[in-house]
C-alpha positions as a Markdown table, in Angstrom:
| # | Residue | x | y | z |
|---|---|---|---|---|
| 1 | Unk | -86.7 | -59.5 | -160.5 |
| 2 | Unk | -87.5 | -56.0 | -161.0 |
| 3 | Unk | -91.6 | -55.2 | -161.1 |
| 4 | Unk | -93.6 | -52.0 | -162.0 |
| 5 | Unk | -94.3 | -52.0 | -157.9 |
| 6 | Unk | -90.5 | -52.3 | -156.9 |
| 7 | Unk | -89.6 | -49.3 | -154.8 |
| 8 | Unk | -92.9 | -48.1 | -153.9 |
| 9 | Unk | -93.4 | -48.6 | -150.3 |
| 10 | Unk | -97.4 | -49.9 | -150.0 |
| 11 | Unk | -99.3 | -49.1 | -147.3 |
| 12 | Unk | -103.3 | -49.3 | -147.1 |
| 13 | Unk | -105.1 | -51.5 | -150.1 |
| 14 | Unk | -108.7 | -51.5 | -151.1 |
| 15 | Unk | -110.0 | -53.8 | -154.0 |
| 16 | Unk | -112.9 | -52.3 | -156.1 |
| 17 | Unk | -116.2 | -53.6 | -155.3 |
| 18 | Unk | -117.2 | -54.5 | -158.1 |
| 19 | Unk | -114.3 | -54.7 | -160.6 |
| 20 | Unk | -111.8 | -57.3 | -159.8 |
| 21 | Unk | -109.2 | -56.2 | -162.0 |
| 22 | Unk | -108.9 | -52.9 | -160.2 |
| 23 | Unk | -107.5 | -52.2 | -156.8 |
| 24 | Unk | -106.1 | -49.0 | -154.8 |
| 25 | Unk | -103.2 | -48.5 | -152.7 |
| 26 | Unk | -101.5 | -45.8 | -150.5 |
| 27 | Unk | -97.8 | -45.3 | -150.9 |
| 28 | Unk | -95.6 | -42.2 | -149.5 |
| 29 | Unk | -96.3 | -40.8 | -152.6 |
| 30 | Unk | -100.1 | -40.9 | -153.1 |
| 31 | Unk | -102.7 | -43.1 | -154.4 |
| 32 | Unk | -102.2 | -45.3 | -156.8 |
| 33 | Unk | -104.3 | -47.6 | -159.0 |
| 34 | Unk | -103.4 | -51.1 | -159.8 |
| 35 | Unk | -104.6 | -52.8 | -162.6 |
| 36 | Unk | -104.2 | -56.8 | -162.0 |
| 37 | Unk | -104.6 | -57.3 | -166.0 |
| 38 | Unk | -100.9 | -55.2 | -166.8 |
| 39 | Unk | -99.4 | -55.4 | -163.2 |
| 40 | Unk | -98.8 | -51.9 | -163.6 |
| 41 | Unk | -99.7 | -49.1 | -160.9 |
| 42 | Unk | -100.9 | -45.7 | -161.6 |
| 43 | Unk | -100.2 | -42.5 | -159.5 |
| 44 | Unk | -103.6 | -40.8 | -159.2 |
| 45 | Unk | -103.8 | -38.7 | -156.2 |
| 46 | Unk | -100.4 | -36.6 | -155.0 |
| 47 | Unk | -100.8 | -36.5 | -151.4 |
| 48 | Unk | -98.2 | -37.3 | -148.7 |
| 49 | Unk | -97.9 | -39.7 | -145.7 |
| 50 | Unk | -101.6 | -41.6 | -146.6 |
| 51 | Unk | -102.8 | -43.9 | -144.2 |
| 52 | Unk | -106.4 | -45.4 | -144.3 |
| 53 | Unk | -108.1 | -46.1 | -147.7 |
| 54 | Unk | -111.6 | -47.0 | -148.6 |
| 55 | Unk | -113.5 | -47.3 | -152.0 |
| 56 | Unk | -116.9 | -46.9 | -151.6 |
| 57 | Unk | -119.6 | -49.6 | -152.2 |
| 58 | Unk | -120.6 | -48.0 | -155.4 |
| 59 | Unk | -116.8 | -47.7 | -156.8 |
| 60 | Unk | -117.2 | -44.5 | -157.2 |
| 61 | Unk | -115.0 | -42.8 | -154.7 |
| 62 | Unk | -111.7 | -43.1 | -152.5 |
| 63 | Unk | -111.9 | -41.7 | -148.9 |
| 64 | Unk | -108.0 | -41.6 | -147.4 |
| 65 | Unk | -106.9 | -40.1 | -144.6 |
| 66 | Unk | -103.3 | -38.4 | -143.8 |
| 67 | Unk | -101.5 | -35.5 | -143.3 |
| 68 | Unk | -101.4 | -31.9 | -145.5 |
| 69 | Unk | -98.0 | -31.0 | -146.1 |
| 70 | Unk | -94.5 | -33.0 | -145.5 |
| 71 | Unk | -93.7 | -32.5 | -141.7 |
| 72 | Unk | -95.6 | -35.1 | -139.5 |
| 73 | Unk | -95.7 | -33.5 | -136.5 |
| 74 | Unk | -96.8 | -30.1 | -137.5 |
| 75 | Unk | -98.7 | -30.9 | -140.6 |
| 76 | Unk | -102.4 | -30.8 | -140.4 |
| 77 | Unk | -104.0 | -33.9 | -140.8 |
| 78 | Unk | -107.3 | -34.6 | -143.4 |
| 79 | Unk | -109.2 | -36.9 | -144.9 |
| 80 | Unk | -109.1 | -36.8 | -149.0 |
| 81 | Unk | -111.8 | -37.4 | -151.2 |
| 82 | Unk | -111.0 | -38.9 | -154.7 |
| 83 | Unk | -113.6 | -39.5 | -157.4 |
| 84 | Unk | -112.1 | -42.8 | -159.4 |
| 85 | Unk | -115.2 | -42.6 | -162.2 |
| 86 | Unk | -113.7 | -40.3 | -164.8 |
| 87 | Unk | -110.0 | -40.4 | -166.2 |
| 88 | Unk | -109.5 | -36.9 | -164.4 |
| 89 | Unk | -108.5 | -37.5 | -160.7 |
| 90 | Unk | -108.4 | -34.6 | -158.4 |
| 91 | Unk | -107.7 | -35.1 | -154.5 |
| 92 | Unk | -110.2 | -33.0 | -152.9 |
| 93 | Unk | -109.7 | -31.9 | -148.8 |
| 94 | Unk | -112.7 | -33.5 | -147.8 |
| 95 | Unk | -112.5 | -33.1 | -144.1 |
| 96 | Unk | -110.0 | -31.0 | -141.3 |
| 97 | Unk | -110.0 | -33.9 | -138.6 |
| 98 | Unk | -107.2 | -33.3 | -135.9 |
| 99 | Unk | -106.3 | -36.5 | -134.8 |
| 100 | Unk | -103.6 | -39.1 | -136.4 |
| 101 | Unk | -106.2 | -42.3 | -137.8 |
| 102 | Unk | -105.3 | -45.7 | -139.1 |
| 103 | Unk | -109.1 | -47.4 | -139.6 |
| 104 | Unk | -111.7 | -46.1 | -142.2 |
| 105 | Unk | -114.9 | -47.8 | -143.5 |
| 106 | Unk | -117.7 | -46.2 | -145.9 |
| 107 | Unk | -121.3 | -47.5 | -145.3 |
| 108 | Unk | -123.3 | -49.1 | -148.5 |
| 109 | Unk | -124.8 | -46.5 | -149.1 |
| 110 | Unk | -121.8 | -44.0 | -149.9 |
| 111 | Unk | -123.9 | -41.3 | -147.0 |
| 112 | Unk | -121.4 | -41.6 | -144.3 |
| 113 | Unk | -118.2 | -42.9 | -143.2 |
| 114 | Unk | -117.0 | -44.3 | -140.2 |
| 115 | Unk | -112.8 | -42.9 | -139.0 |
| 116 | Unk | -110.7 | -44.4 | -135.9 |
| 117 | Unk | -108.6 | -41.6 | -133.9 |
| 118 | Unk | -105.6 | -43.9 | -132.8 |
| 119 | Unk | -104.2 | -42.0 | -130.1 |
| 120 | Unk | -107.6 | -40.9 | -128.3 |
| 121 | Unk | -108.9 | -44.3 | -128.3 |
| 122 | Unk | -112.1 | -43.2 | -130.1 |
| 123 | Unk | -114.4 | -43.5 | -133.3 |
| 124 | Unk | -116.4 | -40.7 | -135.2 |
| 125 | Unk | -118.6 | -40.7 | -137.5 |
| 126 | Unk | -118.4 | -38.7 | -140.7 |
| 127 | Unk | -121.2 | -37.4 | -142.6 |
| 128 | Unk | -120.6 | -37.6 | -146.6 |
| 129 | Unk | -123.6 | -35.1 | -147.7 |
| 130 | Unk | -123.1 | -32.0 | -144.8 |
| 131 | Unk | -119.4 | -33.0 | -144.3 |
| 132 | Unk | -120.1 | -33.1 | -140.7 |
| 133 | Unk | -118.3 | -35.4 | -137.9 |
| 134 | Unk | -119.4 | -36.3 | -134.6 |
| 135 | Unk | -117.5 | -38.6 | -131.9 |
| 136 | Unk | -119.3 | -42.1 | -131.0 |
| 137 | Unk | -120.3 | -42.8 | -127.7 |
| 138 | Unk | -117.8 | -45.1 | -126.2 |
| 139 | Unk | -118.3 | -47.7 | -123.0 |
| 140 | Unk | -114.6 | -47.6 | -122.2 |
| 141 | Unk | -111.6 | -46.0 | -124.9 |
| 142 | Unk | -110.1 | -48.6 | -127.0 |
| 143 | Unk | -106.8 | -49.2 | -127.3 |
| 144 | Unk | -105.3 | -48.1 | -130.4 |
| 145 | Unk | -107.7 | -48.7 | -132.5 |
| 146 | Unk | -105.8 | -49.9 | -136.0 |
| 147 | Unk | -108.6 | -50.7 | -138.2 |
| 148 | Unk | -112.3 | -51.1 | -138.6 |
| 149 | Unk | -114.8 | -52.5 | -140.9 |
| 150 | Unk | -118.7 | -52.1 | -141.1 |
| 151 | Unk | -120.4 | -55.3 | -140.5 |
| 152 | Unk | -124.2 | -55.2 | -142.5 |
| 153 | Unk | -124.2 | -50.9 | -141.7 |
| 154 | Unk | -125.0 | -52.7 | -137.5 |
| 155 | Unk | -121.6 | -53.5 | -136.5 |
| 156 | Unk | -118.1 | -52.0 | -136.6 |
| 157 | Unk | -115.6 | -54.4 | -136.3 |
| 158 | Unk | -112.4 | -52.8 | -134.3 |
| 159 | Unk | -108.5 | -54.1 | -134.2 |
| 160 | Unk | -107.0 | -52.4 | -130.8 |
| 161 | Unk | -103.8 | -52.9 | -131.3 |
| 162 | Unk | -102.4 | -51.7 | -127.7 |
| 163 | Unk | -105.3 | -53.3 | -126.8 |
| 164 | Unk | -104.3 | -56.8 | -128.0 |
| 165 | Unk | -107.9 | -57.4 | -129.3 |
| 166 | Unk | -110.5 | -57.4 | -131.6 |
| 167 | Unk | -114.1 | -55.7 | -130.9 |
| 168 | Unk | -117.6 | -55.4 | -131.8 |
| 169 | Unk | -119.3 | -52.3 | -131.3 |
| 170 | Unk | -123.1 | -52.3 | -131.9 |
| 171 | Unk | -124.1 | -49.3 | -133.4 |
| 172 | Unk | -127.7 | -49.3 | -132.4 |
| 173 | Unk | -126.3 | -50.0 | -128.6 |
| 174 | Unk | -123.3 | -48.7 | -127.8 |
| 175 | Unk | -122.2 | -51.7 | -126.8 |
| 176 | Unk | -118.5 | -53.1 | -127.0 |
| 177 | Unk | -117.7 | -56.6 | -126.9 |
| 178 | Unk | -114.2 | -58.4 | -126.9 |
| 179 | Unk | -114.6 | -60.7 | -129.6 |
| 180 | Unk | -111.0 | -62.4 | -129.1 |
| 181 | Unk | -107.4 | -61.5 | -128.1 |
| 182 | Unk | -104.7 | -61.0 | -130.6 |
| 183 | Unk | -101.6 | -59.6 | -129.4 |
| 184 | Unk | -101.0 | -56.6 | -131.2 |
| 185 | Unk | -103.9 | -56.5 | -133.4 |
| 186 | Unk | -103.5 | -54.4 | -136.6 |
| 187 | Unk | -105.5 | -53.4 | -139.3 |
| 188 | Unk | -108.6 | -55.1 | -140.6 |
């Protein structure tokens, strides 16, 4: 059976917050927009090799992180910006980050954002408004971290997937806790 979505190669899905006939996905290709009432996806970003995707709590804006340009290993990676309220989409370079990143969760209110670096084991923190990043404090690094989620704007939540777990880190603290093991944890 041949679908609207056959040959696109999904990677990273967000549903809107508050529509739920909307959702968002990542693809080689770009970003796409899938309306459950047609089945049909639309291409509204061109970017290439996207990884994470979050809407914002407000539904008013796509954060997605990947690389500028084709070639992975000399490409420069970013983090895209994509306003979904009008019917004109433009893909905006939000932030230069220099690490490869496979986690990304906006806070309620749409100030900052929150980016894993999978390779260095770490998390930053990225400032919406001044378009500012800083690295968090770390106990220990993590181990590949694959995916995170903000838990009540207290809590990330943090798939390591080399290291076979899922954590809690308490932003107030710094604390990390294992929550449980999961071998080869990924995504969130």
């Amino acid at each position: 059976v041949t679908t609207p979505l056959s040959g696109l190669r999904v990677g990273f899905i967000a549903t809107h917050p508050s529509r739920n006939d909307l959702a968002y996905f990542t693809s080689p290709e770009g970003i796409h927009q899938f309306d459950f009432s047609t089945l049909i996806p639309t291409k509204i970003g061109s970017a290439s090799s996207l990884a994470p995707l979050a809407i914002s709590p407000n539904g008013q804006f796509i954060l997605a992180a990947g690389y500028k340009g084709t070639n992975i290993d000399t490409s420069p990676r970013v983090v895209y910006r994509l306003d979904v309220t009008s019917n004109v989409f433009n893909l905006e370079n939000f932030f230069t980050i220099t690490f490869d990143s496979l986690g990304l969760a906006i806070s309620e209110d749409n100030s900052y954002a929150y980016i894993s670096s999978l390779y260095e084991g770490s998390i930053y923190k990225l400032d919406l408004a001044t378009k500012s990043m800083r690295a968090l404090s770390l106990p220990r690094s993590l181990g590949g971290p694959t995916g995170i989620a903000l838990v009540d704007g207290s809590f990330l939540l943090i798939t390591e997937y080399l290291g076979s777990g899922i954590s809690r880190l308490n932003l107030a603290t710094g604390e990390l806790t294992l929550l449980t093991t999961v071998s080869q944890a990924n995504g969130i």
